[in-house]
C-alpha positions as CSV (number, residue, x, y, z in Angstrom):
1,X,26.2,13.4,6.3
2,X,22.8,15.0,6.5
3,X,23.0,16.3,2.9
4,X,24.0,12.5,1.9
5,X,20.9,11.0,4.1
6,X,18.4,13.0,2.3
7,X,20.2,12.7,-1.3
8,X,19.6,9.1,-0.7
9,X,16.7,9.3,0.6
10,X,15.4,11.4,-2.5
11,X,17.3,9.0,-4.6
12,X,14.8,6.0,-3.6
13,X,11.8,7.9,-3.3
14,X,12.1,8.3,-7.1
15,X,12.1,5.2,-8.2
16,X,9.2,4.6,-5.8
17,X,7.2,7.5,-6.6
18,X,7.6,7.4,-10.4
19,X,6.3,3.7,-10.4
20,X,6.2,2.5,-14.5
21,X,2.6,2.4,-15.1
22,X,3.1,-1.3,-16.4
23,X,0.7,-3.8,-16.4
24,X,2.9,-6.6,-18.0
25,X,2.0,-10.0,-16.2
26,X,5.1,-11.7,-13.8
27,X,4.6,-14.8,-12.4
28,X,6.5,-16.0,-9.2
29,X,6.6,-19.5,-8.7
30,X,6.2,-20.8,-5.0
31,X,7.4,-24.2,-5.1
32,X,10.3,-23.4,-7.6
33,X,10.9,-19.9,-6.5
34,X,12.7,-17.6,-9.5
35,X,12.7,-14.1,-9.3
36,X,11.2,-11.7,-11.2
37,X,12.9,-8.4,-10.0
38,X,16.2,-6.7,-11.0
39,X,17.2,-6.2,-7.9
40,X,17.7,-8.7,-4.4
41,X,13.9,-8.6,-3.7
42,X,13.5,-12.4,-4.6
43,X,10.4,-14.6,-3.2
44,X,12.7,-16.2,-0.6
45,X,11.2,-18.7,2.4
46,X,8.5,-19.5,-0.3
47,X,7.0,-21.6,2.2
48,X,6.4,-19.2,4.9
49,X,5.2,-16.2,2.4
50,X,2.6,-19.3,1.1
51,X,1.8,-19.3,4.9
52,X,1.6,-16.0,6.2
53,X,-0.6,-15.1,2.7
54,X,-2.9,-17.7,3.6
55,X,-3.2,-16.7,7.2
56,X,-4.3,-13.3,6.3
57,X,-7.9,-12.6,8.6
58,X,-9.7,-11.4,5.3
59,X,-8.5,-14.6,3.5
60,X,-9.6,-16.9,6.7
61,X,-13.4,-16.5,6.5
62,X,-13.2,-17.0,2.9
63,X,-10.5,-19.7,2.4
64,X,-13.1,-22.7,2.2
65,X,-14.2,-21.4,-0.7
66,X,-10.9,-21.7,-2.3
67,X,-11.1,-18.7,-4.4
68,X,-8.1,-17.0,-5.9
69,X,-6.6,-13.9,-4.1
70,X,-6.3,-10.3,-5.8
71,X,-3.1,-8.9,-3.1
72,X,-3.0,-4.9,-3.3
73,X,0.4,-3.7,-2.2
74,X,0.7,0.1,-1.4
75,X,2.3,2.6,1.3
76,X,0.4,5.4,2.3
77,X,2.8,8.2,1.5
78,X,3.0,6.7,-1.8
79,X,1.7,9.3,-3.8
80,X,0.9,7.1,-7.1
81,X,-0.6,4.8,-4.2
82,X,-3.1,7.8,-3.7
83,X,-3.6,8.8,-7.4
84,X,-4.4,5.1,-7.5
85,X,-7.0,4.7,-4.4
86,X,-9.9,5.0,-6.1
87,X,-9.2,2.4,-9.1
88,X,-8.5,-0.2,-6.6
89,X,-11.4,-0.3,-4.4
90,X,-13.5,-0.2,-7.8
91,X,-11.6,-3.4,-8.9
92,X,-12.2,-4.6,-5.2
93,X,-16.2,-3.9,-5.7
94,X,-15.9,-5.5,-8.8
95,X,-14.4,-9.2,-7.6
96,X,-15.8,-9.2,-3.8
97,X,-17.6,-12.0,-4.4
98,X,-15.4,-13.4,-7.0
99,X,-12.0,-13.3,-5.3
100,X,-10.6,-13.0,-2.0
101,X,-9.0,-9.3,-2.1
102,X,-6.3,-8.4,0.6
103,X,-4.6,-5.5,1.3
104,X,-1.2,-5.5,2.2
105,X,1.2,-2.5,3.1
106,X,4.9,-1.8,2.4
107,X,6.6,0.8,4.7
108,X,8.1,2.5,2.3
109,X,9.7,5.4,4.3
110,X,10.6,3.9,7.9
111,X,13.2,5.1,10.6
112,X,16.4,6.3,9.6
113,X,15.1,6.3,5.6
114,X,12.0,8.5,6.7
115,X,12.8,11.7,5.7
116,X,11.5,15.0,7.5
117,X,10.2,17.8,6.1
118,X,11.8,20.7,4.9
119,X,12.6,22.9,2.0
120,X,14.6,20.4,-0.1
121,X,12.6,17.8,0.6
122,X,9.3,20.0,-0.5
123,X,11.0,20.6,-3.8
124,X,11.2,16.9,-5.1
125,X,7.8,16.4,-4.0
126,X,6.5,19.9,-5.8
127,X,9.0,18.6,-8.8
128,X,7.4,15.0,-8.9
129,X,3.7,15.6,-7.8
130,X,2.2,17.6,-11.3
131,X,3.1,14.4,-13.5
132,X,0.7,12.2,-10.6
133,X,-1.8,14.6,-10.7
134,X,-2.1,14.8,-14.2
135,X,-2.4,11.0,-14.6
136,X,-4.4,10.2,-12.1
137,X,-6.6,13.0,-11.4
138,X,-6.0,13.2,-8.0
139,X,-6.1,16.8,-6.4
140,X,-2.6,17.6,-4.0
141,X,-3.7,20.4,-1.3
142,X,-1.5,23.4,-0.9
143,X,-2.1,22.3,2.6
144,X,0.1,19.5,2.1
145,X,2.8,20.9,0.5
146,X,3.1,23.6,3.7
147,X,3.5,19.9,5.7
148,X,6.4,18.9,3.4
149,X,8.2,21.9,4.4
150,X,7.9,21.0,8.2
151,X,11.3,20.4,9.9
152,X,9.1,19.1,13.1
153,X,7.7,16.4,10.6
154,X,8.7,13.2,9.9
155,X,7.4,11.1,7.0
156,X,6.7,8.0,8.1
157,X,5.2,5.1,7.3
158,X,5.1,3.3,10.5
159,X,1.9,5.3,12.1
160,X,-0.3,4.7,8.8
161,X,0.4,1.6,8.1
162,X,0.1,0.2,11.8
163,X,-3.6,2.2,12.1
164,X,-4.3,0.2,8.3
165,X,-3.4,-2.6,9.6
166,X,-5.4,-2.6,12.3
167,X,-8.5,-1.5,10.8
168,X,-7.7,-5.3,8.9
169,X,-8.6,-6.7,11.5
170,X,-11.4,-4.9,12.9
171,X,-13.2,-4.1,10.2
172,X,-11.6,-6.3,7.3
173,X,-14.1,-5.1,4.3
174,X,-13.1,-1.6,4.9
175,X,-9.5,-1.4,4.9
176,X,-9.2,0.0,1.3
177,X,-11.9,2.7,1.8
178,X,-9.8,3.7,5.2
179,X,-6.7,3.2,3.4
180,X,-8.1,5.5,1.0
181,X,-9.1,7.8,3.4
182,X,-6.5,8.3,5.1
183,X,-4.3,9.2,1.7
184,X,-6.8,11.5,1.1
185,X,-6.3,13.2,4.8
186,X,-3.0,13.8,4.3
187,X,-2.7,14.4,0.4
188,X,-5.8,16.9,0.0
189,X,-6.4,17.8,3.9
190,X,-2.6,18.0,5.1
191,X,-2.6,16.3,8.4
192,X,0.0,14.5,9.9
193,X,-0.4,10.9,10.0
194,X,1.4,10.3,13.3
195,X,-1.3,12.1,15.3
196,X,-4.6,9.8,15.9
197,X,-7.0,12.5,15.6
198,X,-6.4,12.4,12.5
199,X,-7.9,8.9,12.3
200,X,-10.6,8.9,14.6
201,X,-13.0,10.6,12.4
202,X,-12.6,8.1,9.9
203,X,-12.9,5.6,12.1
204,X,-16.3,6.8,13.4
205,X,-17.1,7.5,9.8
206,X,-16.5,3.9,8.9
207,X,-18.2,2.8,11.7
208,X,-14.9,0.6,13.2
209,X,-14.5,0.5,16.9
210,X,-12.6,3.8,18.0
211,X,-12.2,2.3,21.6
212,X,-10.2,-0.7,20.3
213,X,-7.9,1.3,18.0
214,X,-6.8,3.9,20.0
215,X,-6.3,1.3,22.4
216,X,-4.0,-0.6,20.1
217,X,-2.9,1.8,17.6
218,X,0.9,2.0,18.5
219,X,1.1,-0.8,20.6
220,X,3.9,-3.7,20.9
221,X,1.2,-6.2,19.3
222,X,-0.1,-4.5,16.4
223,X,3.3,-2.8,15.8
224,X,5.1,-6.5,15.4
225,X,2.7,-7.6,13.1
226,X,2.9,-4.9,10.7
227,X,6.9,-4.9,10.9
228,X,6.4,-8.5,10.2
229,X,4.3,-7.6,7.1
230,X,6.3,-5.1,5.7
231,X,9.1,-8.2,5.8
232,X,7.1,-9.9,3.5
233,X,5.7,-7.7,1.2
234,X,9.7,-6.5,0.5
235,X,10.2,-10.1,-0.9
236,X,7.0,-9.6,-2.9
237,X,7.6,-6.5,-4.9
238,X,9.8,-3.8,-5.4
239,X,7.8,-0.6,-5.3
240,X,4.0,0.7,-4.5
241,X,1.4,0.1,-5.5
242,X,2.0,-3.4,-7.3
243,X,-1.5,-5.3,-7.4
244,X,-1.0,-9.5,-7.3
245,X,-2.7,-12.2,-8.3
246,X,-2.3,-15.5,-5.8
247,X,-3.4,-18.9,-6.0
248,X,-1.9,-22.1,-4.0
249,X,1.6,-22.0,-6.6
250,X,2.1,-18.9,-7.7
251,X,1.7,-15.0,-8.1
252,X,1.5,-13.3,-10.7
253,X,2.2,-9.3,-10.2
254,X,-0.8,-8.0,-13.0
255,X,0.5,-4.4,-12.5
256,X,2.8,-2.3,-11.0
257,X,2.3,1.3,-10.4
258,X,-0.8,3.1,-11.3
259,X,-3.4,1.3,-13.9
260,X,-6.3,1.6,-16.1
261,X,-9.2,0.2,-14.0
262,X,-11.5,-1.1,-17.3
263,X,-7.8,-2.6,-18.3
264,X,-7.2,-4.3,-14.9
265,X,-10.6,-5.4,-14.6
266,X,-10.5,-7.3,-17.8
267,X,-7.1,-9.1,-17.3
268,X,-8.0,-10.6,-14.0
269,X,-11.5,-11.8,-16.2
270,X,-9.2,-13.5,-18.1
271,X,-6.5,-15.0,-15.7
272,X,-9.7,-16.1,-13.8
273,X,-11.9,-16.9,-15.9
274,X,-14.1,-14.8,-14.5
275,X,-17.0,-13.7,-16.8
276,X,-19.3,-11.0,-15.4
């Protein structure tokens, strides 16, 4: 049974982790929902995606203006996700003042799916890593591979996605440099990212209130909301990262997996019509 767990465990994190590095334009249609994906992962309860989208805290002190919103999906122990940090937060430079930009995360490994470290699983990641790497540019510690081979580890995405998403909301215009950062603490420094000193020097880096988060890191509050987001970003796409265009109707997913930035730039330009 354990053998099984981790074979379909492996099996998922495969198609995750070697994301097609399209940027083909999808549109999904709010008010008549059709889906875009191959699989069950349709925009269902279109109204209440429309609503929980709009009642993001980055979108709120911006949504007056009625700007468009450029939706960044990722998971933190997505490793194309890290190849892909830096691209996004120069796309997110780029259309600050242009566009509302929101990050959102997926949970891509959670509970019974996380897998743990250990020899097997070290292997697919050593197997998978080099082809990342080489694309992206992104450096993958040795450090981090030793973590993939601890049993007492588990891979989860609960813990980093909870301490993003409550950066969101204390220090919105930093969430994709802490999401970022902490990628590059576990990719390229090897820590574990269910222990919060790993976070708190980031946090103080970034200048966001340590008190408050390790006051509600892992608690009930923050921990429904971002179950609650990972419900909704599952009917939104199918694997990390996927980068979303939103206006009142419709989104249009502009890329999935990694992407050129000058590429990217230009195509929201031109489904904006955005000039500079």
């Amino acid at each position: 049974m354990v053998i099984k767990k981790v074979i379909a465990i492996l099996s998922l994190s495969t198609i995750i982790l070697m994301s097609c590095l399209s940027t083909d334009t999808q549109m999904i249609n709010l008010e008549k929902v059709k889906s875009t994906h191959k699989e069950k992962n349709s925009v269902e309860n279109s109204e209440n995606l429309k609503k929980f989208v709009d009642s993001k805290p980055v979108i709120d002190a911006m949504k007056m203006n009625k700007m468009k919103k450029l939706i960044y999906v990722m998971d933190p122990h997505c490793g194309w996700c890290y190849g892909n940090s830096k691209n996004i937060e120069t796309v997110a430079e780029q259309f600050k003042d242009k566009l509302n930009i929101q990050l959102m995360v997926g949970g891509m490994w959670l509970e019974g799916n996380a897998p743990n470290g250990g020899e097997e699983f070290s292997r697919f990641i050593a197997k998978h890593s080099p082809q990342m790497e080489a694309t992206t540019g992104a450096f993958v510690s040795s450090i981090f591979f030793e973590l993939t081979k601890d049993s007492t580890y588990t891979f989860s995405s609960l813990e980093p996605c909870c301490a993003i998403n409550l950066v969101k909301e204390l220090k919105p215009n930093m969430a994709i440099t802490f999401a970022k950062e902490v990628q590059k603490a576990i990719f390229a420094e090897g820590k574990r990212l269910d222990n919060i000193e790993t976070y708190l020097p980031i946090i103080k880096g970034l200048n966001i209130n340590a008190k408050q988060f390790q006051l509600r890191w892992m608690k009930d509050d923050n921990l429904s909301k971002t179950k609650e987001e990972f419900d909704y970003t599952k009917q939104l796409v199918n694997g990390f990262p996927t980068l979303l265009l939103y206006d009142e109707n419709q989104i249009q997913i502009i890329a999935s997996g990694y992407f050129n930035t000058k590429q990217i730039i230009e195509k929201i330009k031109n489904l904006t019509t955005i000039k500079n």
